[in-house]
C-alpha positions in Angstrom: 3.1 41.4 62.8 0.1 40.4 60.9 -1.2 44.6 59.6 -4.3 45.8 57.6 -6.8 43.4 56.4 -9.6 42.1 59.0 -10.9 39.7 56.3 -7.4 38.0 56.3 -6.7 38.3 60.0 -10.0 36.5 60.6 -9.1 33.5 58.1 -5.4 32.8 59.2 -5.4 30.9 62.4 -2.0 29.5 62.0 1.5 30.6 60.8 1.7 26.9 58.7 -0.1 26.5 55.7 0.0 23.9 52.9 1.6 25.2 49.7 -0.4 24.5 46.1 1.3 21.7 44.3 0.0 20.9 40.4 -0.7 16.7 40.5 0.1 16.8 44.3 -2.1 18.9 46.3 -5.2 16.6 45.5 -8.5 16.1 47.8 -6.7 13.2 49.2 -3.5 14.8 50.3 -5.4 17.6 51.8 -7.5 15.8 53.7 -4.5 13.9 55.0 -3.0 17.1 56.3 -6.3 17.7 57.6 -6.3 14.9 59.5 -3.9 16.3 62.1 -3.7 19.7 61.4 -7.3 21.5 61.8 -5.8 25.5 61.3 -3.4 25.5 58.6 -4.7 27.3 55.5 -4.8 24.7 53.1 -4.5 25.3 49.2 -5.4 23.0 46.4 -3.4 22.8 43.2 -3.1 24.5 40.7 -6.6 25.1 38.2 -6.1 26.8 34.9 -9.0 29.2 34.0 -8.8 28.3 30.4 -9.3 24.5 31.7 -12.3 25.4 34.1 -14.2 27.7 31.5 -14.5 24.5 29.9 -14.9 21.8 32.9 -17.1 23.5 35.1 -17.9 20.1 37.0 -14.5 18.9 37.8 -13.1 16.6 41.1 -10.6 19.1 41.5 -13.1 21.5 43.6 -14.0 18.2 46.2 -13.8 19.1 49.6 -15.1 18.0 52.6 -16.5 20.9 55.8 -13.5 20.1 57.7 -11.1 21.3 55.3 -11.5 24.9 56.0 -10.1 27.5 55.7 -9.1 26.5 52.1 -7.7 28.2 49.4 -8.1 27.5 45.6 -5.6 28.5 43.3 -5.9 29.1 39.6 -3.8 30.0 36.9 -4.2 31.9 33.5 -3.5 35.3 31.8 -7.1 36.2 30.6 -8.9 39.0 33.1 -12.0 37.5 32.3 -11.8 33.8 32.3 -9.9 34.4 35.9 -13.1 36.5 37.0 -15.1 33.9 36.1 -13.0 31.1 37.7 -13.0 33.6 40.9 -17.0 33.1 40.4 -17.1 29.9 40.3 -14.8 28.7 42.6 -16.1 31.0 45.3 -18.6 28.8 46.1 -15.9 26.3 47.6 -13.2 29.0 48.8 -12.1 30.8 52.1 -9.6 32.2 49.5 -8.6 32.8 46.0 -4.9 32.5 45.2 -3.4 33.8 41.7 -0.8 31.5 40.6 1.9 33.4 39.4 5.4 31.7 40.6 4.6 28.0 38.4 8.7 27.6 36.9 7.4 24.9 34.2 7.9 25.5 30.6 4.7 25.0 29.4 3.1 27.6 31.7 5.3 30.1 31.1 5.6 29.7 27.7 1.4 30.1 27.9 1.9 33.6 29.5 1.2 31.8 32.8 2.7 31.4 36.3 6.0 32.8 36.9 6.1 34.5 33.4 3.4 37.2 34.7 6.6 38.6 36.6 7.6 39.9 33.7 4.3 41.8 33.2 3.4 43.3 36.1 0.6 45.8 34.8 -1.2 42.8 33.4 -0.8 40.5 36.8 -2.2 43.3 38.6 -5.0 43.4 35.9 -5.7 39.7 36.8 -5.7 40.4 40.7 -8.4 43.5 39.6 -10.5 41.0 37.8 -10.0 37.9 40.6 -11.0 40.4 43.0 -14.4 41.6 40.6 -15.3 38.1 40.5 -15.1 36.9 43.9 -16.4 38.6 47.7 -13.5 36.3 49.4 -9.7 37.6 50.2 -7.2 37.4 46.9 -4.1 36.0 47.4 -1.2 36.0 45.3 2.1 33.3 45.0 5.1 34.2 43.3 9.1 34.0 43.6 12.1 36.5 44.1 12.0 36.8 39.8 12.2 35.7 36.6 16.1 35.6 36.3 19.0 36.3 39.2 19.3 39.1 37.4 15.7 40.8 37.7 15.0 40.1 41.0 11.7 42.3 40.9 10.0 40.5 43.8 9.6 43.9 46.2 8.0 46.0 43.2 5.9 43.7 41.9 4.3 42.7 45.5 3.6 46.3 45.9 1.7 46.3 42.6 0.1 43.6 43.6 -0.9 44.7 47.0 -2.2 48.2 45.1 -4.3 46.4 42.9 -6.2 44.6 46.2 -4.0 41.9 46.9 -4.6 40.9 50.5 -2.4 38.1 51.3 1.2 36.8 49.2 3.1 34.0 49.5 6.7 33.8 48.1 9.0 31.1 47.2 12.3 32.1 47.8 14.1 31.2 44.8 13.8 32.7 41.0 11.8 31.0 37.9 15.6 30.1 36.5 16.5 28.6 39.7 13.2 26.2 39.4 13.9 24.2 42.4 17.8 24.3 42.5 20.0 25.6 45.0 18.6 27.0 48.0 15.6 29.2 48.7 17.1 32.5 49.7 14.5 33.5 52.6 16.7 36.5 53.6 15.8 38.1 50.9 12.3 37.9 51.8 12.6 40.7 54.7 12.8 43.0 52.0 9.6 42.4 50.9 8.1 42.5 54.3 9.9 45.7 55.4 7.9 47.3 51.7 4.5 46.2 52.2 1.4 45.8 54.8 0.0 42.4 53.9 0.7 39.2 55.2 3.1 37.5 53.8 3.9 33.1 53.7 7.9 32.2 53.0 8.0 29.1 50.5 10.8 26.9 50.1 12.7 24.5 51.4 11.2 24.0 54.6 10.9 20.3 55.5 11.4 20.2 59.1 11.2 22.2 62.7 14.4 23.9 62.6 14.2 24.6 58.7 11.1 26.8 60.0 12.3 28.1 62.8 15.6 29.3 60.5 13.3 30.7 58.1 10.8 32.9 59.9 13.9 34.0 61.7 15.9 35.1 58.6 12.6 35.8 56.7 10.8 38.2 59.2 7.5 36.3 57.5 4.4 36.2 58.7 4.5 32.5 58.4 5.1 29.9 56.1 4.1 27.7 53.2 5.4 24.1 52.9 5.1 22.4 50.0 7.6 19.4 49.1 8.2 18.8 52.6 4.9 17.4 53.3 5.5 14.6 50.7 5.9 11.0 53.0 4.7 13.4 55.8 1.6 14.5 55.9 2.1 15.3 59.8 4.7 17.8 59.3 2.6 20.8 59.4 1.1 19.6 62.6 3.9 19.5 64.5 5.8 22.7 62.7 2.2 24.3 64.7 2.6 22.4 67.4 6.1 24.0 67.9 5.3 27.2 67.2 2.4 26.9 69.9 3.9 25.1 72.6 7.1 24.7 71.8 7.3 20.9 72.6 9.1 18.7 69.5 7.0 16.1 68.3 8.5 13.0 66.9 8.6 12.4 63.1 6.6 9.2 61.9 9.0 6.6 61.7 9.3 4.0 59.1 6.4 2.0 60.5 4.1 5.0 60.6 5.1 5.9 57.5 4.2 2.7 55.9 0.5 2.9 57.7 0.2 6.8 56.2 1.1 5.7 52.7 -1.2 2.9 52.6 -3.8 5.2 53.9 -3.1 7.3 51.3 -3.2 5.0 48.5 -6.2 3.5 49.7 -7.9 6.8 49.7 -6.9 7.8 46.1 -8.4 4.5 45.1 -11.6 5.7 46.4 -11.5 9.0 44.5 -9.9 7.5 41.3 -10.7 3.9 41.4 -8.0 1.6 41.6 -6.4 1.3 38.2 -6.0 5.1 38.1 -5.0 5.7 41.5 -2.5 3.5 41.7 -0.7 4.9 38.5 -0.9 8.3 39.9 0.3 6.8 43.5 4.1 5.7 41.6 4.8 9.4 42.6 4.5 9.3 46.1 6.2 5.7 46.7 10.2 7.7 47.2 9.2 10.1 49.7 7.6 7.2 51.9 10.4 4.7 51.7 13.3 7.3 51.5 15.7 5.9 53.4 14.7 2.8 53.9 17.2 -0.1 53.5 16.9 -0.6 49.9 14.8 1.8 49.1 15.8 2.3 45.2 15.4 -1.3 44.7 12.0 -1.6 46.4 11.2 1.9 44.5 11.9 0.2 41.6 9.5 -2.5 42.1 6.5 -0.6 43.2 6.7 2.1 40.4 5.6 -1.3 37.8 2.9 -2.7 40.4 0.0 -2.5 39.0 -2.2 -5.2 41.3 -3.2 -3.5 44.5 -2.6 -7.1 46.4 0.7 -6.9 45.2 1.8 -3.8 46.8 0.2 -4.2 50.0 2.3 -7.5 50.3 5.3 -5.1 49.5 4.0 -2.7 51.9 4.4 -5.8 54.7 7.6 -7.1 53.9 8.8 -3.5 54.0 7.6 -2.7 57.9 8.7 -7.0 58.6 12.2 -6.0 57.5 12.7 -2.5 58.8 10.9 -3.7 62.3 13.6 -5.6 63.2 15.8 -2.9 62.4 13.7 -0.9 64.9 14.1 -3.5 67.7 17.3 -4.7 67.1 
């Protein structure tokens, strides 16, 4: 039960929102998940503070009026350059989210992401100086811990709710777990039981029943996908689509598929211009095509395609040889 906090109540319509992923999370993807869900709380990725002190006109902040209720997260371990990133960003957000759960070296080694678990009076600094710099809720992401072995997740999101906190979300695994193993969403109860504020489980959640099993074992107040969206940009949709009605929509199949990633190559172009986008697109290409006949060969292909033609001929003989699959 969702406790405390109007401003939050107010802002999350859904029990599904889109988790922050750094070089994922882009205009285009959100819209995408836009584009059949209109409640999830969507969050973009991550933007370091040091970075925006410096770039104040920047394509990460592009949004469009649909893509509300939003959340923009930022990173950094320097009260005032994340007030004045709260400042500036407020402008564009439903939502500030503090970034400190990121498991890659170079942001921890920075003082960033998950290592401000090991500093709790100074991440609670940074959620006093978010929260000077900004009239919208703060929100907070971060895992179980560091280590297995200092697992300080239900302390340090009381901290965090004391220093005005009003929304966390928490990926179920430790910073030396990164993303092996599973994500431990038992665990999470814990953290309910100990504080008022809502509070998203994160991790490994790519499906219906992956929800369903972690809001169970979790006692969350929803959930955060992240990964799982990747080659399905409906999944959200129809995890709140469940949750609502409880009817099971269809996954895309390969077809669909095929017609989403186009879309969403075609898109990036438009932001990025082709040479660009298509570069940045090689990352997508597995989680369209997974398991596809062939799909490591024709991965292998499109990850070196660099003419736009090219690829959509690809694209065809793909859907051609996996139709008759369909109908055979």
């Amino acid at each position: 039960m969702l406790k405390k906090n109007n401003s939050v109540l107010k802002l999350i319509k859904s029990k599904v929102s889109l988790a922050p992923m750094a070089g994922i999370t882009d205009y285009v993807l959100r819209s995408l998940v836009r584009k059949y869900s209109t409640t999830a709380l969507l969050t973009t990725e991550m933007i370091s503070s040091e970075f925006l002190a410096q770039n104040v006109q920047t394509e990460i902040t592009k949004l469009d009026d649909n893509h509300h209720p939003i959340a923009y997260q930022i990173c950094g371990h320097k009260p005032d350059l994340m007030k004045f990133s709260a400042q500036y960003l407020t402008q564009y957000a439903d939502m500030i989210d503090i970034n400190m759960g990121c498991p890659v070296n170079k942001v921890v080694k920075g003082q960033d992401g998950c290592a401000l678990m090991k500093n709790p009076e100074l991440a609670a600094d940074l959620v006093k100086a978010v929260k000077e710099g900004t009239d919208k809720p703060v929100s907070v992401k971060f895992r179980l811990g560091y280590t297995q072995d200092d697992m300080n997740y239900v302390e340090f999101g009381q901290k965090m709710q004391e220093a005005g906190a009003a929304f966390i979300t928490i990926h179920a695994r430790t910073r030396s777990q990164f993303y092996a193993g599973n994500a431990d969403w038992a665990k999470i109860k814990l953290l309910k039981d100990n504080i008022d504020v809502p509070v998203f489980a994160n991790g490994d959640i790519t499906s219906i029943d992956t929800a369903v099993e972690c809001l169970e074992k979790s006692h969350a107040d929803g959930i955060a996908i992240g990964r799982g969206v990747l080659g399905d940009p409906t999944l959200i949709y129809r995890i709140e689509h469940y949750f609502n009605t409880g009817e099971r929509m269809q996954a895309p199949d390969i077809i669909e598929k095929l017609d989403i990633m186009k879309l969403h190559l075609d898109e990036e172009i438009k932001l990025r211009g082709e040479k660009v986008a298509i570069k940045f697109f090689r990352k997508f290409y597995p989680y369209y095509i997974a398991g596809i006949r062939n799909a490591s060969k024709i991965r292998g292909v499109l990850v070196l395609e660099e003419d736009y033609n090219k690829i959509l001929e690809y694209i065809n003989y793909i859907k051609k040889e996996n139709n008759k699959i369909l109908i055979s």
